[in-house]
C-alpha positions as CSV (number, residue, x, y, z in Angstrom):
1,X,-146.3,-110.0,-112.8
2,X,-143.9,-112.7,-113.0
3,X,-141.8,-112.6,-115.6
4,X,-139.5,-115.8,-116.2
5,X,-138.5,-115.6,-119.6
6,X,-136.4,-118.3,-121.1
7,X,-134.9,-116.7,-124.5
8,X,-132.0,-118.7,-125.8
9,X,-133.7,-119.3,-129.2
10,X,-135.5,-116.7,-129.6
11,X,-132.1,-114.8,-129.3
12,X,-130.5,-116.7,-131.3
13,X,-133.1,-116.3,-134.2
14,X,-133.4,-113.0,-133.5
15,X,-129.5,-112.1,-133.8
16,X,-129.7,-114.2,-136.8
17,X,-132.1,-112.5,-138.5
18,X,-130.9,-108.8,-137.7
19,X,-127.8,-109.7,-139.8
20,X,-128.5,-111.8,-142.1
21,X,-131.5,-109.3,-143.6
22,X,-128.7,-107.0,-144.5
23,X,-126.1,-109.6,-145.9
24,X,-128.4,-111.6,-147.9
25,X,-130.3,-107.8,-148.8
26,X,-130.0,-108.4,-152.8
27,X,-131.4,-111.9,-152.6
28,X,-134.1,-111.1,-150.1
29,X,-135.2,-108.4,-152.7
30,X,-135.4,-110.9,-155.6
31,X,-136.5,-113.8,-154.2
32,X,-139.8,-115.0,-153.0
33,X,-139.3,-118.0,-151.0
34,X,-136.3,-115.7,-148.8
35,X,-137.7,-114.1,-146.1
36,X,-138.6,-110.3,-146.9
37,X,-141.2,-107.0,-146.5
38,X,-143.4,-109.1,-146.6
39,X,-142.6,-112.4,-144.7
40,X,-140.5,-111.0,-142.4
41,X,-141.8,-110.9,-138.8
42,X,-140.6,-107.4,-137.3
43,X,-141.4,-108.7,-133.6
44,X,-138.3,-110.5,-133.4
45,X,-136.0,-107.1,-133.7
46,X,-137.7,-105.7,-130.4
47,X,-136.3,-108.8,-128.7
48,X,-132.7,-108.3,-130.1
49,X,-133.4,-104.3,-129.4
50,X,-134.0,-105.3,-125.9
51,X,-131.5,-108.3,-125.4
52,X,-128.8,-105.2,-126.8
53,X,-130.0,-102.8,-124.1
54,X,-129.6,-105.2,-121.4
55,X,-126.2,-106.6,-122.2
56,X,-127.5,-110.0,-122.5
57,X,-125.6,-110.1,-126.2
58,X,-122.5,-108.2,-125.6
59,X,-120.2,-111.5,-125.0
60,X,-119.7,-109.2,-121.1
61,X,-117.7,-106.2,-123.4
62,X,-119.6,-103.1,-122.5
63,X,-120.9,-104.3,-119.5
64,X,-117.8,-105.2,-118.2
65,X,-116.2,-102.2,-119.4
66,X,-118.9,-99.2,-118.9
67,X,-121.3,-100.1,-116.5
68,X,-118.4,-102.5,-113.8
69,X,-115.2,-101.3,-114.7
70,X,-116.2,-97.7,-114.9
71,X,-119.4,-96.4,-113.6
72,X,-119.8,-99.0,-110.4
73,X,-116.5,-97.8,-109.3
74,X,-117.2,-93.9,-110.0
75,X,-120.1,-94.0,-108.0
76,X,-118.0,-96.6,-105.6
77,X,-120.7,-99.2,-105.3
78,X,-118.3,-101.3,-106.1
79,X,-114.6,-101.7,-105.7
80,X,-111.4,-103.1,-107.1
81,X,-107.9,-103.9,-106.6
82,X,-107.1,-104.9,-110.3
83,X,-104.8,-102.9,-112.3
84,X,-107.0,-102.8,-115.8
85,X,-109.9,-101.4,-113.7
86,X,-109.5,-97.7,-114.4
87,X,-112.4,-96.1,-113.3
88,X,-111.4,-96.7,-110.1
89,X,-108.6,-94.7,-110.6
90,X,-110.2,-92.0,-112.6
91,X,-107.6,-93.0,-115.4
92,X,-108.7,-93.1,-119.1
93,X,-108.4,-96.3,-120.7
94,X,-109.6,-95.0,-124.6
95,X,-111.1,-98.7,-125.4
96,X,-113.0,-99.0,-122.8
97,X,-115.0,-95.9,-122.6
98,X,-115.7,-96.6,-126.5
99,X,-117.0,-99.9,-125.5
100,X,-120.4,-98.9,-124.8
101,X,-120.4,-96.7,-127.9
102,X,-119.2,-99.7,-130.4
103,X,-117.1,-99.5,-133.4
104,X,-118.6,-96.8,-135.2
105,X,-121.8,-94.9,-135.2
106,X,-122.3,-95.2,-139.0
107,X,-122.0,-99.2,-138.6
108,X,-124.1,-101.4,-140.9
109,X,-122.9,-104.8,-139.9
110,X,-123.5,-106.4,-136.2
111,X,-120.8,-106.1,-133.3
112,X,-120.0,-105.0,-129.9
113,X,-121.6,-101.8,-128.6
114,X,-124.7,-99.7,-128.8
115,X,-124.7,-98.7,-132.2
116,X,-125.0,-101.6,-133.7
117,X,-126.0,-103.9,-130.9
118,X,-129.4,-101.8,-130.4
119,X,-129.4,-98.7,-132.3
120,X,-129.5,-100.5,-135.9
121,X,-131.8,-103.0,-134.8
122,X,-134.9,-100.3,-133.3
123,X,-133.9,-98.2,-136.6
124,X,-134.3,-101.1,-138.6
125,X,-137.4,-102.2,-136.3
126,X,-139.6,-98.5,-137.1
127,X,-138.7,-98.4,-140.7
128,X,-140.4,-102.2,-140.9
129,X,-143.2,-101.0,-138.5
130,X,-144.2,-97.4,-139.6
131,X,-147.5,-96.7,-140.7
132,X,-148.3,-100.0,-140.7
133,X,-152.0,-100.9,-139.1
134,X,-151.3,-104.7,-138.1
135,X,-148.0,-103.5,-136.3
136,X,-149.5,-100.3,-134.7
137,X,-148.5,-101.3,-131.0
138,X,-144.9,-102.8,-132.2
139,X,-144.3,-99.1,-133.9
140,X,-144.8,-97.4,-130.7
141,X,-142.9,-99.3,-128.2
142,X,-140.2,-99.3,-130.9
143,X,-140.5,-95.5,-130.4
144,X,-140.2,-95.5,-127.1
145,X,-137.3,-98.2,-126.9
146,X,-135.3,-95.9,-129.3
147,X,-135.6,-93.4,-126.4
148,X,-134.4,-95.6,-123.4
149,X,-131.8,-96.5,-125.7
150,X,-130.4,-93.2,-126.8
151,X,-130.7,-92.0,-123.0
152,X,-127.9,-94.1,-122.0
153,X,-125.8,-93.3,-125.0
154,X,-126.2,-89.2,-124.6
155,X,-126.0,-89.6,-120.8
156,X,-122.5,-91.4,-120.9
157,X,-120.7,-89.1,-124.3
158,X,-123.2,-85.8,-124.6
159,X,-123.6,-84.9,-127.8
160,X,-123.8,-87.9,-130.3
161,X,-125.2,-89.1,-133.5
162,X,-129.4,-89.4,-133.0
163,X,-131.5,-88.5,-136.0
164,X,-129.0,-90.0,-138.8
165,X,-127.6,-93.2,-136.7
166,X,-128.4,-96.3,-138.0
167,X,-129.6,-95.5,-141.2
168,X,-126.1,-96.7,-143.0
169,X,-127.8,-99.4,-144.5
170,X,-131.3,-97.9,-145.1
171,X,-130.1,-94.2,-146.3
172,X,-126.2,-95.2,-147.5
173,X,-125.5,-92.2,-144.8
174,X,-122.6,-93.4,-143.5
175,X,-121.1,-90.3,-141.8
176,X,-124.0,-89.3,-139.1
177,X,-123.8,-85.8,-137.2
178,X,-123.6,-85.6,-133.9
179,X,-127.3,-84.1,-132.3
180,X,-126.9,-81.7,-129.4
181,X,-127.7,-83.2,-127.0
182,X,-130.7,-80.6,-125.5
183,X,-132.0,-81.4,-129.1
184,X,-131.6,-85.3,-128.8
185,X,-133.6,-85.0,-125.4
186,X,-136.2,-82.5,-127.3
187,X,-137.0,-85.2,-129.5
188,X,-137.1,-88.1,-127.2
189,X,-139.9,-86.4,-124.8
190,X,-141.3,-85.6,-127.7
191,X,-141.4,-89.0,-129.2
192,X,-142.2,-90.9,-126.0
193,X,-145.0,-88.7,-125.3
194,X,-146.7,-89.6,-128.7
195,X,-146.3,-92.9,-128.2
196,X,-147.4,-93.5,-125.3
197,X,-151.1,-91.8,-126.5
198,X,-150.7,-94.1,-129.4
199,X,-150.6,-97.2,-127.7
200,X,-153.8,-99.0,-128.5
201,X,-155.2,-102.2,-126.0
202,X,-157.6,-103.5,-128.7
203,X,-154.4,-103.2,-131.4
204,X,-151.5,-105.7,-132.1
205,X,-150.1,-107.1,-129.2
206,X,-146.2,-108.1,-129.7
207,X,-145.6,-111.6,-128.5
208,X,-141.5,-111.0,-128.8
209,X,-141.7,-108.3,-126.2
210,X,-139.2,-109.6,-123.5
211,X,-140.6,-106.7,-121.0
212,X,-144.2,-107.0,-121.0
213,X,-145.1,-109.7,-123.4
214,X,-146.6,-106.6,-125.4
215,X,-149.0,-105.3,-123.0
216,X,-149.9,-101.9,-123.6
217,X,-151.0,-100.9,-119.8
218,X,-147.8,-101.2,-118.9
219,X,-146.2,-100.4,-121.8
220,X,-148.3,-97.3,-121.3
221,X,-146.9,-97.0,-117.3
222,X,-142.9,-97.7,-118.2
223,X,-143.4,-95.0,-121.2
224,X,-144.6,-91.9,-118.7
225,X,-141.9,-93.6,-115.9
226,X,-139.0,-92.9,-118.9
227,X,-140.4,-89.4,-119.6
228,X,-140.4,-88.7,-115.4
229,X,-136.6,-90.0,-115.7
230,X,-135.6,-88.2,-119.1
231,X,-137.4,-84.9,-117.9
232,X,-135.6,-85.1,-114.0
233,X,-132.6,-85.4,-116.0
234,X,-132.8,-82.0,-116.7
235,X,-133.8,-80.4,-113.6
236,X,-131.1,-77.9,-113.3
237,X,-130.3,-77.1,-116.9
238,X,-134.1,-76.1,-118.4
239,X,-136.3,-76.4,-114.6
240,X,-139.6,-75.0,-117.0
241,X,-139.6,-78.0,-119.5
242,X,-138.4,-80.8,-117.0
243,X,-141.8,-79.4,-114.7
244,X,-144.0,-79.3,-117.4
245,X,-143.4,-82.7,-118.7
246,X,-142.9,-84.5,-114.8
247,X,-147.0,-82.8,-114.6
248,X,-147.9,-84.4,-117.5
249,X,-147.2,-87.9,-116.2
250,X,-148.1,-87.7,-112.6
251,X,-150.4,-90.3,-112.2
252,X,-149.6,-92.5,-115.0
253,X,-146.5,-93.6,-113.7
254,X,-145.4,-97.2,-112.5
255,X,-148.2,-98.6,-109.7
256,X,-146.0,-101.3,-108.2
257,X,-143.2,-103.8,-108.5
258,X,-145.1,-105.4,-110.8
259,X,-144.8,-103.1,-113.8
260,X,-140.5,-103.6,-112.9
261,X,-139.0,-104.1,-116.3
262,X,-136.6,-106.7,-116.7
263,X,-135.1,-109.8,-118.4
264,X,-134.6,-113.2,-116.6
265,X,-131.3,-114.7,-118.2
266,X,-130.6,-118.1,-119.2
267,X,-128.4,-120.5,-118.9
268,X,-129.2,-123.2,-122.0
269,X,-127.5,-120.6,-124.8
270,X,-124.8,-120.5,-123.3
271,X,-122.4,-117.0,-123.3
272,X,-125.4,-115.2,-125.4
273,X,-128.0,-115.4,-123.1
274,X,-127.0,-115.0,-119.4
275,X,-127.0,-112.1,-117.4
276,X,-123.7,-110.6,-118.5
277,X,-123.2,-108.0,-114.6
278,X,-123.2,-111.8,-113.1
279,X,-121.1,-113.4,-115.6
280,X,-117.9,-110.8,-114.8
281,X,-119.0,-110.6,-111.1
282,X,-119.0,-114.5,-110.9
283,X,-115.8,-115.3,-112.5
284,X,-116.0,-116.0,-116.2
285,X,-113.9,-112.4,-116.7
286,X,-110.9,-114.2,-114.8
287,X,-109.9,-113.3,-111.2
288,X,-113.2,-110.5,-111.3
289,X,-115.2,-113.0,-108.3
290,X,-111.7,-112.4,-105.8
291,X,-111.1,-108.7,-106.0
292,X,-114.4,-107.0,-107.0
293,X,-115.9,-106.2,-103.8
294,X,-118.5,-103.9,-102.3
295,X,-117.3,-100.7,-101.9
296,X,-116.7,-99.1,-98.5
297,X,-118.8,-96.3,-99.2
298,X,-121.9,-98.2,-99.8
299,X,-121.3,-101.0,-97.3
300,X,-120.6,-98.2,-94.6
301,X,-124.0,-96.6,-95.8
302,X,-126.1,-99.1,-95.2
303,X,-124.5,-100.3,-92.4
304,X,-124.5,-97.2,-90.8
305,X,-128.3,-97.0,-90.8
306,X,-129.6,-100.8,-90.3
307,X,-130.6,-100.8,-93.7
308,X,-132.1,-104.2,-93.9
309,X,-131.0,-105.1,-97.1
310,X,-127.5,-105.5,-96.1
311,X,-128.6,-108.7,-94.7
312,X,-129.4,-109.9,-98.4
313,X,-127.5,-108.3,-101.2
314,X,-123.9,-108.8,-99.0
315,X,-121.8,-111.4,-97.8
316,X,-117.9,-112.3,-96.9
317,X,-116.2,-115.4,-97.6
318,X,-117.8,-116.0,-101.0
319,X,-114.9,-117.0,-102.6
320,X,-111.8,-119.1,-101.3
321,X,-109.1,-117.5,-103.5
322,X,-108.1,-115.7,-106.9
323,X,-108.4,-118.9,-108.9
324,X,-111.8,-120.6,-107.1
325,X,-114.8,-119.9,-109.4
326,X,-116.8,-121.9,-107.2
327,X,-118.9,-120.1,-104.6
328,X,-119.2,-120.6,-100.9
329,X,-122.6,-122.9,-100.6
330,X,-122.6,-121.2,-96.8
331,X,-120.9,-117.9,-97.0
332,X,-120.9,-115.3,-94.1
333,X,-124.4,-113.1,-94.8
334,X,-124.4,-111.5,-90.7
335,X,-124.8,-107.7,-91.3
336,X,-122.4,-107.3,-88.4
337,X,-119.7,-108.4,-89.9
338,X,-120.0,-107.2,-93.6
339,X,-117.3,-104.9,-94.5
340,X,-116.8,-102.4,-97.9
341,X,-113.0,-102.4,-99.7
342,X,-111.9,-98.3,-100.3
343,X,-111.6,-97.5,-103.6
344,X,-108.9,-96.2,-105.4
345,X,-106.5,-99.0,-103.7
346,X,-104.1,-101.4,-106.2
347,X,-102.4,-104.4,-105.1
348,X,-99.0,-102.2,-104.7
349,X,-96.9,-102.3,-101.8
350,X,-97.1,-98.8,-101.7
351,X,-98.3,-96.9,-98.4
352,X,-101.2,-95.5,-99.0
353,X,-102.1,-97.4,-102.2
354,X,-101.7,-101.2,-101.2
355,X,-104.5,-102.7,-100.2
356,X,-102.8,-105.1,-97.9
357,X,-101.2,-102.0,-96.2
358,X,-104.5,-100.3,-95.2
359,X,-105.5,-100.7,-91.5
360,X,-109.1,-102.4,-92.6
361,X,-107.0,-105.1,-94.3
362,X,-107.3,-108.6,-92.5
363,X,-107.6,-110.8,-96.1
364,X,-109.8,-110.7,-99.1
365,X,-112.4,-112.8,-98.3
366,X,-113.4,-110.9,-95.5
367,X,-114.5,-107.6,-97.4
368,X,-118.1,-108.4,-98.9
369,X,-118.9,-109.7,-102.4
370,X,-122.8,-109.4,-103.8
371,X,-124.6,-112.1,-102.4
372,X,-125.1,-115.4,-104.8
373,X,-128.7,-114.1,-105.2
374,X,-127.6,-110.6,-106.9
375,X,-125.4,-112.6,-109.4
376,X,-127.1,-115.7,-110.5
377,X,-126.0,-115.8,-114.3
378,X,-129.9,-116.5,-114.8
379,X,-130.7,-114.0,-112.8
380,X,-132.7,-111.1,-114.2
381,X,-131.0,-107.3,-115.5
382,X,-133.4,-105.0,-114.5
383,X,-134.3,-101.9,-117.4
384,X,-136.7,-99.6,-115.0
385,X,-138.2,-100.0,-111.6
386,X,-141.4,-98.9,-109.1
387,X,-139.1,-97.4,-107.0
388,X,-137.3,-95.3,-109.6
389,X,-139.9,-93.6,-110.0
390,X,-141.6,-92.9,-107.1
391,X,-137.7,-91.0,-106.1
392,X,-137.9,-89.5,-108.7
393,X,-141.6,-88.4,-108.3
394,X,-139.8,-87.6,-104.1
395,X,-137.2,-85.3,-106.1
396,X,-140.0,-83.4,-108.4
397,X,-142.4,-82.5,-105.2
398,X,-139.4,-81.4,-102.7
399,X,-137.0,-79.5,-105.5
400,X,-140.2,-78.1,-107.5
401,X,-143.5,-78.1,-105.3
402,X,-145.2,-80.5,-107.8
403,X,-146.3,-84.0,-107.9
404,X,-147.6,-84.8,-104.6
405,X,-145.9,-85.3,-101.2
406,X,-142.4,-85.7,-101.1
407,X,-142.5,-87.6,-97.9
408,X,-145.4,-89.9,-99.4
409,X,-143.7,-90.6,-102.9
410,X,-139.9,-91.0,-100.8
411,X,-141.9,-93.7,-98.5
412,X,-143.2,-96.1,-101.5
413,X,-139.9,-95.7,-103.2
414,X,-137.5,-96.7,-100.7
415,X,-140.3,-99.3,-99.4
416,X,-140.3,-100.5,-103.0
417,X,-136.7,-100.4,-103.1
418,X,-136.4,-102.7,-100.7
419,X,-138.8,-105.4,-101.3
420,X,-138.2,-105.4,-104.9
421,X,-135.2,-107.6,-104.5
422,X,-137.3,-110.8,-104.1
423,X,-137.2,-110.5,-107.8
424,X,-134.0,-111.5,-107.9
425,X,-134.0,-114.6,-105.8
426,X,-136.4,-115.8,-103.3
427,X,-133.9,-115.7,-100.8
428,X,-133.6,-112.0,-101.3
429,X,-136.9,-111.8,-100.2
430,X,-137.2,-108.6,-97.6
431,X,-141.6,-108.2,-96.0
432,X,-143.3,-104.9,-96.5
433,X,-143.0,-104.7,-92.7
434,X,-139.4,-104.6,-92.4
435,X,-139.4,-102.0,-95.1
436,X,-141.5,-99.9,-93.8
437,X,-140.0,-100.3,-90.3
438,X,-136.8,-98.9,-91.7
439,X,-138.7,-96.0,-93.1
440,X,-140.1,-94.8,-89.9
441,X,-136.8,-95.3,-88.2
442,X,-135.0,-93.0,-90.8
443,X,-138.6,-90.6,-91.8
444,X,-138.0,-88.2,-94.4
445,X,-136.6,-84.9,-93.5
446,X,-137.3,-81.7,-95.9
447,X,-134.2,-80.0,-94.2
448,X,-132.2,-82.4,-96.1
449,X,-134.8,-84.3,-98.5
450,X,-133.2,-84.4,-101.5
451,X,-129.8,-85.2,-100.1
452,X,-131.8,-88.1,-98.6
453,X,-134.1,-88.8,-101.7
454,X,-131.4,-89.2,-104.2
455,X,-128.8,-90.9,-101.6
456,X,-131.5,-93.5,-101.9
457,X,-131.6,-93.9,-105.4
458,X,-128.3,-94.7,-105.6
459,X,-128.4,-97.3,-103.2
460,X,-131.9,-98.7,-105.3
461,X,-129.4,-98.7,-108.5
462,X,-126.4,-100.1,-106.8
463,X,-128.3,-102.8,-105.9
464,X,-129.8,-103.2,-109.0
465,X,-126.4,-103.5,-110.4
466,X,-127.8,-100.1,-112.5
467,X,-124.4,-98.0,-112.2
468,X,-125.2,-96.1,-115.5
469,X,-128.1,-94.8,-114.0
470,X,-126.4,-93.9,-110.5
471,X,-123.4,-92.2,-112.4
472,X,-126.1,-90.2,-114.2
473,X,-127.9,-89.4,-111.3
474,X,-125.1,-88.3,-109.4
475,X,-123.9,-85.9,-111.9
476,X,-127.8,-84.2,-111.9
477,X,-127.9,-84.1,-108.3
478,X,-124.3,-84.1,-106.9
479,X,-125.8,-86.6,-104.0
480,X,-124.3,-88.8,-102.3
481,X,-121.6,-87.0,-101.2
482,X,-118.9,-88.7,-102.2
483,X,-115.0,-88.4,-101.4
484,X,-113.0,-88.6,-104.6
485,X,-110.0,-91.2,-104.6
486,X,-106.5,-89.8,-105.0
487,X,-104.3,-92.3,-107.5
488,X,-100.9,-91.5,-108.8
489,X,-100.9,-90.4,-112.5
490,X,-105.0,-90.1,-112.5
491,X,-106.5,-88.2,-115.7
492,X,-109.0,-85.8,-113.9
493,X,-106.7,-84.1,-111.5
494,X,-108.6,-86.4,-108.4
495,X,-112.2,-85.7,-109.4
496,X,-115.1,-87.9,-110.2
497,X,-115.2,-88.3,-114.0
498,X,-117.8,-86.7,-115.8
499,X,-118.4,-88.2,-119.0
500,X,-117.4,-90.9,-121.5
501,X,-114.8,-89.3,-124.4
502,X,-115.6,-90.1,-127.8
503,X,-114.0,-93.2,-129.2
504,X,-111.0,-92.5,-131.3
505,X,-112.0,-94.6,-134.1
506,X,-114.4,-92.0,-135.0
507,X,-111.8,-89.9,-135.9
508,X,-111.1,-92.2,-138.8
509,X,-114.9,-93.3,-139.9
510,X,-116.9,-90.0,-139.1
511,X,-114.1,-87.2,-138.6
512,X,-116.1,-84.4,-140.1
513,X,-118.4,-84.5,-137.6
514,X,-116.5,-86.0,-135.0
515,X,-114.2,-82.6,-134.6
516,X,-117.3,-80.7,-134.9
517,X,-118.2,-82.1,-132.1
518,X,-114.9,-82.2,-130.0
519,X,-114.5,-78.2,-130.8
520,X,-117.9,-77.8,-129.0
521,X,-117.3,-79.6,-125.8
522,X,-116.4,-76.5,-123.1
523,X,-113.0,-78.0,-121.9
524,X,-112.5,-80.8,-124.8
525,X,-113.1,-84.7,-125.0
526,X,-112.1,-85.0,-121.6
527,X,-113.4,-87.5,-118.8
528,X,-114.0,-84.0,-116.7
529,X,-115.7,-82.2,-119.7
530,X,-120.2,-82.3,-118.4
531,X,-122.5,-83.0,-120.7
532,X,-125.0,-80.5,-121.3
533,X,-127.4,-81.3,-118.7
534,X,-124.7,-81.5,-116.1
535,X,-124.6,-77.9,-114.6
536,X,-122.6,-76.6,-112.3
């Protein structure tokens, strides 16, 4: 299904209209001829929901911060030299692991962040939609959005606020508790599970929907995917409820790249509408295009194995220096020669830290940026993917005995991991023949599948420019290996972070709750503190 979907406008009147509904509430109330219950079009809040989750709204704030600065360095898919980028360094920079979060949890106003960037929007968007016959579909993929949503938030900080969030405006209750999290994920299998057997073809069929264009199929098919992901999550901590609910979607999962989820950006509105990963990563964040590179790690990964899509998601020489913005029209794309920058390097003069001083040092330009393909500003962000879930299916069979073959499912998800990348730009374009070629070069191995399963997922996310989802991964599954960076002064004691701490403005806004919270975290409000799902 090819989805090109030029939202400028409709982002713009949907923003508009997801904050003007509660500034204007009084006069919306009273007067006819304003919009309200019943004028107001509720399809237009699932595109803001789904703008939010994407980052295509964020002006680059908690994209830049959370998913580049932090997690693609954690999970060192990506590297930096520049000082501000902390999670390279495991060091805690307070506003940027809030930046995700957003001001406040309790927020009734629009601004940076998930809470009021997507959370008060699909809260807002079910109150408008429940029970309500002639927005029966709407209602249910609201349901399940609230889930994808809230999976990201509890994955990165643990316990946070879930069944009161969002309703400051609707409920006055401005101080939300914090859910445990086991009970937040509870509810969202829960939730997603209903709607998906809710979702009716001959129903409503919501023409805002920036996924699917509101159809239910694969409405239907990205629903039981986000149940596979949400119940692998918690593969080690509660094995008898994550089995139970991977069995009940085996089968209904994604079929193909087709049923990808994703947003196509766009250029014509300007900041608001382009793909915010390629905004920082092609230098609107400032000097971002020079000294974020591909990570050593990952470059040495998939160089190490012929891995066919080093051919198309790398290349040297994309840049001439710090203050160029404009790329290379011809840049260096021969798999021989790409090369990954270690992590955990500054721009020092310090042995051992300087990146000038390390022996793979010949000049910038040389390590590999993502190709001009992977960071088109109107490129597409990609939600959920085919191949997600057929490693994750990989994971299920191999770790549990369930789900089919583990050598079948690990085939059609690192095929599909592959050749889904012609989504991005035709150029990216890799044949089912090479993919499978690589496969049977590199066949799966049960001695060592699910080192090999989930080592594969994070190269699917990295090169989906998905580090949210690789951090999260990595903490389930503790694959790849990867060797922690030591950095003067760090705030983890050289390991891998974790989680997200809580931002410090809650303190102020929701401090009830907030210390409840902190005084139930084993080890405190740390960057090494796991959330609960993360066992040992």
């Amino acid at each position: 299904m090819k989805k090109i979907f030029k939202y400028s406008t409709m982002a713009i009147i949907c923003l508009t209209l997801a904050s003007s509904c509660r500034k204007d509430y009084d006069k919306i109330n009273t007067d006819p001829s304003t919009y309200n219950p019943k004028t107001f079009n509720p399809n237009f809040l699932l595109t803001s929901a789904q703008l939010g989750y994407s980052g295509s709204v964020d002006l680059g704030y908690d994209t830049w911060r959370a998913n580049l600065i932090y997690c693609s360095t954690m999970m060192q898919g990506l590297s930096s030299v520049i000082n501000y980028w902390a999670g390279d360094k495991y060091n805690l920079n307070p506003g940027y692991t809030a930046a995700y979060w957003g001001f406040s949890a309790n927020t009734i106003t629009s601004g940076d962040g998930a809470y009021p960037e997507q959370v008060r929007i699909i809260v807002d968007l079910l109150a408008n939609t429940k029970g309500k016959q002639e927005y029966k579909n709407l209602y249910q993929i609201s349901r399940i959005m609230r889930a994808l949503i809230f999976q990201r938030i509890t994955d990165l900080y643990g316990d946070v606020p879930y069944s009161q969030a969002g309703l400051g405006f609707l409920e006055k209750n401005y101080k939300p508790k914090y859910d445990k999290q086991k009970d937040i994920y509870m509810d969202m299998l829960k939730e997603v599970t209903e709607a998906v057997a809710a979702l009716d073809p001959t129903a409503d069929k919501p023409a805002a929907d920036v996924f699917y264009s509101g159809n239910t199929e694969k409405w239907k098919r990205f629903g039981n995917t986000l149940i596979l992901r949400m119940a692998m999550r918690l593969s080690k901590i509660d094995p008898a409820t994550s089995q139970n609910y991977v069995n009940q979607v085996v089968g209904k999962t994604m079929i193909d790249n087709d049923d990808n989820a994703f947003i196509m950006g766009d250029l014509s509105g300007g900041r608001t509408t382009m793909n915010r990963n390629s905004q920082v990563l092609s230098g609107d964040g400032g000097q971002e295009q020079f000294f974020i590179k591909w990570s050593k790690s990952f470059i040495d990964q998939l160089k190490g194995n012929a891995d066919p899509r080093l051919g198309v998601i790398a290349v040297t020489n994309l840049f001439a220096d710090k203050d160029t913005k404009d790329q290379n029209l011809n840049p260096n794309r021969n798999p021989a020669t790409q090369k990954g920058m270690p992590n955990g390097k500054d721009q020092s003069l310090v042995a051992g830290l300087g990146i000038t001083l390390d022996p793979s040092f010949t000049a910038f330009i040389d390590y590999s940026s993502p190709s001009p393909a992977l960071i088109k500003k109107n490129g597409p962000t990609f939600v959920l993917t085919y191949a997600e879930s057929e490693l994750l299916l990989a994971d299920a069979a191999q770790r549990f005995g369930i789900a089919g073959s583990a050598a079948d499912h690990y085939r059609k998800g690192v095929v599909a991991g592959i050749t889904f990348l012609k989504q991005y730009d035709a150029a990216a374009a890799i044949t089912e023949t090479v993919a499978n070629a690589y496969v049977d070069a590199h066949p799966y191995n049960p001695a060592n599948g699910l080192e090999m399963i989930n080592t594969q997922y994070w190269v699917l996310n990295n090169t989906k420019l998905d580090f949210y989802e690789s951090w999260a991964n990595w903490r389930r599954t503790g694959f790849p290996v990867l060797t922690p960076v030591v950095y003067p002064g760090n705030a983890t004691n050289g390991t891998i972070p974790r989680r997200f701490p809580y931002p410090v403005t809650e303190a102020a806004t929701n401090s009830e709750n907030y210390n409840a919270a902190i005084a139930g975290i084993p080890g405190g409000d740390l960057l090494t503190s796991r959330v609960w799902w993360d066992k040992q």
